[in-house]
N, C-alpha and C positions, 0 to 999 in steps of 0.2 A: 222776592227771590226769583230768577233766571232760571228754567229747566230745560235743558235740553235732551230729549227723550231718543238717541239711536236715531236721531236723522239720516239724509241721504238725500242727495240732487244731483242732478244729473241736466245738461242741456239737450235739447233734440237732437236723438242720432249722433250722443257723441257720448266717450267713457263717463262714466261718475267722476265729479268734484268733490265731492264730501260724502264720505261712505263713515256709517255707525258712529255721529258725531255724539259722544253722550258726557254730558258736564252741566255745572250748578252754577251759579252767583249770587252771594247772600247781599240783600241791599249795602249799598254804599261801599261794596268790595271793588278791588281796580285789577282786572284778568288781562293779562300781558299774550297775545297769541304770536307766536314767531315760526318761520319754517323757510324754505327758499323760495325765491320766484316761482308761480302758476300752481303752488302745495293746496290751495284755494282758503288762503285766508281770506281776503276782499269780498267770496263768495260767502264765508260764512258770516260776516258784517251781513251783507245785506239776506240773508236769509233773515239770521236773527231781527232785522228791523221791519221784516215784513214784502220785500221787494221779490221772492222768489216762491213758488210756488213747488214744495217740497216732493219727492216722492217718496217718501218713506217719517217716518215719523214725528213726532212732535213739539213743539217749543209754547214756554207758558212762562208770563210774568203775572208773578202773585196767582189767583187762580183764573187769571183770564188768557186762556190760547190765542195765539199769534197764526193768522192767516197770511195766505200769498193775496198778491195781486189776483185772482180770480174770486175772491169773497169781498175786495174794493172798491168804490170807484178812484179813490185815492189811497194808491199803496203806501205802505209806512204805519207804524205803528205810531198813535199819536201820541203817546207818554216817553217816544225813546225820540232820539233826535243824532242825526246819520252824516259824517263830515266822509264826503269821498276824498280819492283824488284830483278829481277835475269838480272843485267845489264852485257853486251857480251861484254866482254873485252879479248885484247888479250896478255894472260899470260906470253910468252912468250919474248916478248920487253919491251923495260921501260916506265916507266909513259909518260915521255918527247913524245916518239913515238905513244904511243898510242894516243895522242891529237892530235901531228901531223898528224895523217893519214888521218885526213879529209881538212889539208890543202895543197894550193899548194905545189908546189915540184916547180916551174919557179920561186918563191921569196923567197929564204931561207931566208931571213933577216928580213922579215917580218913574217914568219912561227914561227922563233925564238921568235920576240918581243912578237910576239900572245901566243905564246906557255908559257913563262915567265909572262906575266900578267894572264893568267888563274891558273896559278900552283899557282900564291900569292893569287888569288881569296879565293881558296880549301885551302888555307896554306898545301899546301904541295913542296917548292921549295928545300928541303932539299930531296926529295925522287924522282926528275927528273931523272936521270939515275938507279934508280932502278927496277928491271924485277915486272911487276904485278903479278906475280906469289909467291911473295915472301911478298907482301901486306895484312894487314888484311881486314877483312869484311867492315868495315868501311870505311877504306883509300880506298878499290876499288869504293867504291860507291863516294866518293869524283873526282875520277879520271874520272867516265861514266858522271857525271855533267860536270866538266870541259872540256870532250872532246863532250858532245851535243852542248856546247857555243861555241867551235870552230871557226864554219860557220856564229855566230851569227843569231840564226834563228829568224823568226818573232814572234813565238808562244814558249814556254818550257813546255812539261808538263814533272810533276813530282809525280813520284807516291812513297807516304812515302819513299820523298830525304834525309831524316836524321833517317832515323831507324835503324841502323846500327852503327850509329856511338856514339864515345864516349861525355858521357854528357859534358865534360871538354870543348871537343871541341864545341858541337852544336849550342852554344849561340853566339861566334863569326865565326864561319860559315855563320852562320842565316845571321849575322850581313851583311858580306862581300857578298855575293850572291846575297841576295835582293837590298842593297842598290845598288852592279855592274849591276843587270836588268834593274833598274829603272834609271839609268844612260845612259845606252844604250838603255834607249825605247822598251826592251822586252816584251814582255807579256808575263803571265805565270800561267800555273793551279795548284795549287801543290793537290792531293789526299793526307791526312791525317787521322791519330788518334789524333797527337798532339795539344792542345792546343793554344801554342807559336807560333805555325806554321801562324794560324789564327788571334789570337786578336794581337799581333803587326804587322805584317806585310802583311794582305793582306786586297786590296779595299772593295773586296767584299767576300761575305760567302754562301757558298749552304750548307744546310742539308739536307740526303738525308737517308729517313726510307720507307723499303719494297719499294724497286727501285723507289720510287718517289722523289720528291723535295717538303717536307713541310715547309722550311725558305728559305728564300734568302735576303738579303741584308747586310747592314755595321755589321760587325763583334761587333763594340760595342752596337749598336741596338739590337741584337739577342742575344748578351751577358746579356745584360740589362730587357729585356722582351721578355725571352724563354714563348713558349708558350705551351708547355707543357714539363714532366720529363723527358725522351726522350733528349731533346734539352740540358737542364740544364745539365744533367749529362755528358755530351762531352765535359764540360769544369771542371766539379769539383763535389765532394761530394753535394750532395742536399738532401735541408729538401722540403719532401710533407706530413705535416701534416694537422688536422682540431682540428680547436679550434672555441667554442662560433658558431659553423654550419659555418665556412667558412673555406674554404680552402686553405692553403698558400704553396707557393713554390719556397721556399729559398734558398741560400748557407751560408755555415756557416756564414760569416762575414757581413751577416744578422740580426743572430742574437746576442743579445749582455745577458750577466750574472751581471745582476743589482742586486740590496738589497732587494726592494719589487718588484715583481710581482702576476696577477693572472696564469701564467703558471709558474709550481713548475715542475721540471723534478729530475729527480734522475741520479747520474755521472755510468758508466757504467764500461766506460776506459779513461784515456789520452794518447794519442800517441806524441811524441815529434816529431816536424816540423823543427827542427831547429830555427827560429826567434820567434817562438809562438807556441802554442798546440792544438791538435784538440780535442776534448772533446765530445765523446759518451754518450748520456743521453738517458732515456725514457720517457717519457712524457703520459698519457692517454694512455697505450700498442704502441706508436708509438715511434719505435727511430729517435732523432736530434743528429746531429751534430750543433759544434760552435765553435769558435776561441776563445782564451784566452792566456793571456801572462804567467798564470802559471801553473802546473799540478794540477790537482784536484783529492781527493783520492775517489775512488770506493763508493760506496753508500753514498756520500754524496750529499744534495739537492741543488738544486740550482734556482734562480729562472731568467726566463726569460723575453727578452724582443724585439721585431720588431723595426729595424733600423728603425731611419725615413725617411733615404732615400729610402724605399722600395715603 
């Protein structure tokens, strides 16, 4: 298990990043972190793996405490294994080799077999003898994953593991990665912006606004009843409108365009979705969004109405 004990870090002379971080991960669980740009996800990756030297409280896997860089001569916790954004790969050798570097060299056969199941993980077995230098942004970042799982570590964190890469791919990446984790009992943090990242595929969910943690639990919970704009808007367009003195705060397919209503909005824009349309209205000087199966032409009225599953 994962503890994190009311942490706190701060850089020199400058505000705190991570104020009272406190949170569990039971082995083999997959914890989704999401928040906006500089909330200090990144920063809490690498506290967690060891890179940072805390000022405030504790972090402990199983019952062995996690030190900063001041208790190593090499920082990093060596049972967890750390995929940044600018991942240190070596350009030079081919994909096949760079994986291999973190295994034995006394069991080729074994290095091999390892090395061939990680390359089909990434889908990348068509590019095993190719130099990383010659790789795109993408493909390299597929390579720094496959060569952290290697050694098979206890812990993976991942800091935005698919940002790079092409959407074609992402969806069966997602696919093959997570499902090989949780095959072999990994555990695994991923830092995101995406969505997909979080509502399929991970146990649990931290949100994390002005370096704190204001959500935490099941990704479809927090999905379901964000508890404030902030929250909602990390997964999709959201209405925060007031109607009749209350306040609602929706995502489009929420709300629905019925015959009669007492909320009349007027269409503003359609934007095409591919399967369905999103539909820009204004309402009482507030803009909604809504779903709809067809385009609707600019100033035309439309009236509205509240899922009843809301």
């Amino acid at each position: 298990m994962l503890k994190l004990r009311n942490i706190s870090f701060q850089y020199q002379q400058k505000k705190s990043v991570l104020e009272e971080i406190d949170f569990s991960l039971e082995e083999g669980e997959h914890l989704c972190i999401m928040g906006e740009s500089g909330c200090g996800k990144s920063t809490l990756l690498k506290a967690i793996y060891g890179l940072l030297d805390l000022n405030k409280g504790e972090i402990f896997w199983k019952e062995e405490q996690i030190f900063g860089p001041k208790h190593h001569l090499v920082p990093g916790f060596e049972k967890f294994k750390y995929v940044a954004q600018d991942f240190d790969l070596m350009p030079y050798i081919s994909v096949a080799e760079n994986i291999q570097k973190f295994l034995s060299r006394f069991y080729p056969e074994e290095s091999e077999t390892r090395t061939a199941e990680l390359l089909e993980v990434i889908e990348m077995t068509a590019f095993a003898k190719t130099k990383v230098k010659h790789l795109s942004g993408g493909q390299k970042q597929r390579v720094a994953i496959a060569r952290a799982l290697a050694k098979e570590p206890e812990l993976l964190l991942l800091d935005e593991p698919f940002g790079q890469i092409d959407n074609f791919k992402k969806n069966s990446l997602r696919r093959n990665l997570f499902r090989y984790l949780k095959e072999k009992k990994i555990s695994c943090i991923v830092a995101t912006h995406d969505k997909n990242d979080a509502l399929s595929f991970a146990d649990k969910l931290l949100i994390i606004k002005n370096n704190r943690i204001i959500a935490k639990g099941s990704p479809r919970e927090i999905y379901k009843n964000p508890r404030e704009k902030y929250i909602a808007a990390l997964f999709d367009d959201v209405n925060e409108f007031t109607f009749n003195n209350e306040t609602f705060l929706l995502y489009p397919d929420q709300l629905i365009i019925t015959n009669q209503s007492a909320i009349i909005a007027t269409v503003v824009n359609s934007y095409f979705k591919g399967s369905y349309w999103l539909i820009e209205a204004t309402f009482d000087n507030q803009t909604v969004f809504v779903i709809h199966f067809e385009e609707i032409k600019t100033h035309t009225e439309v009236h509205l109405k509240i899922s009843k599953e809301v």
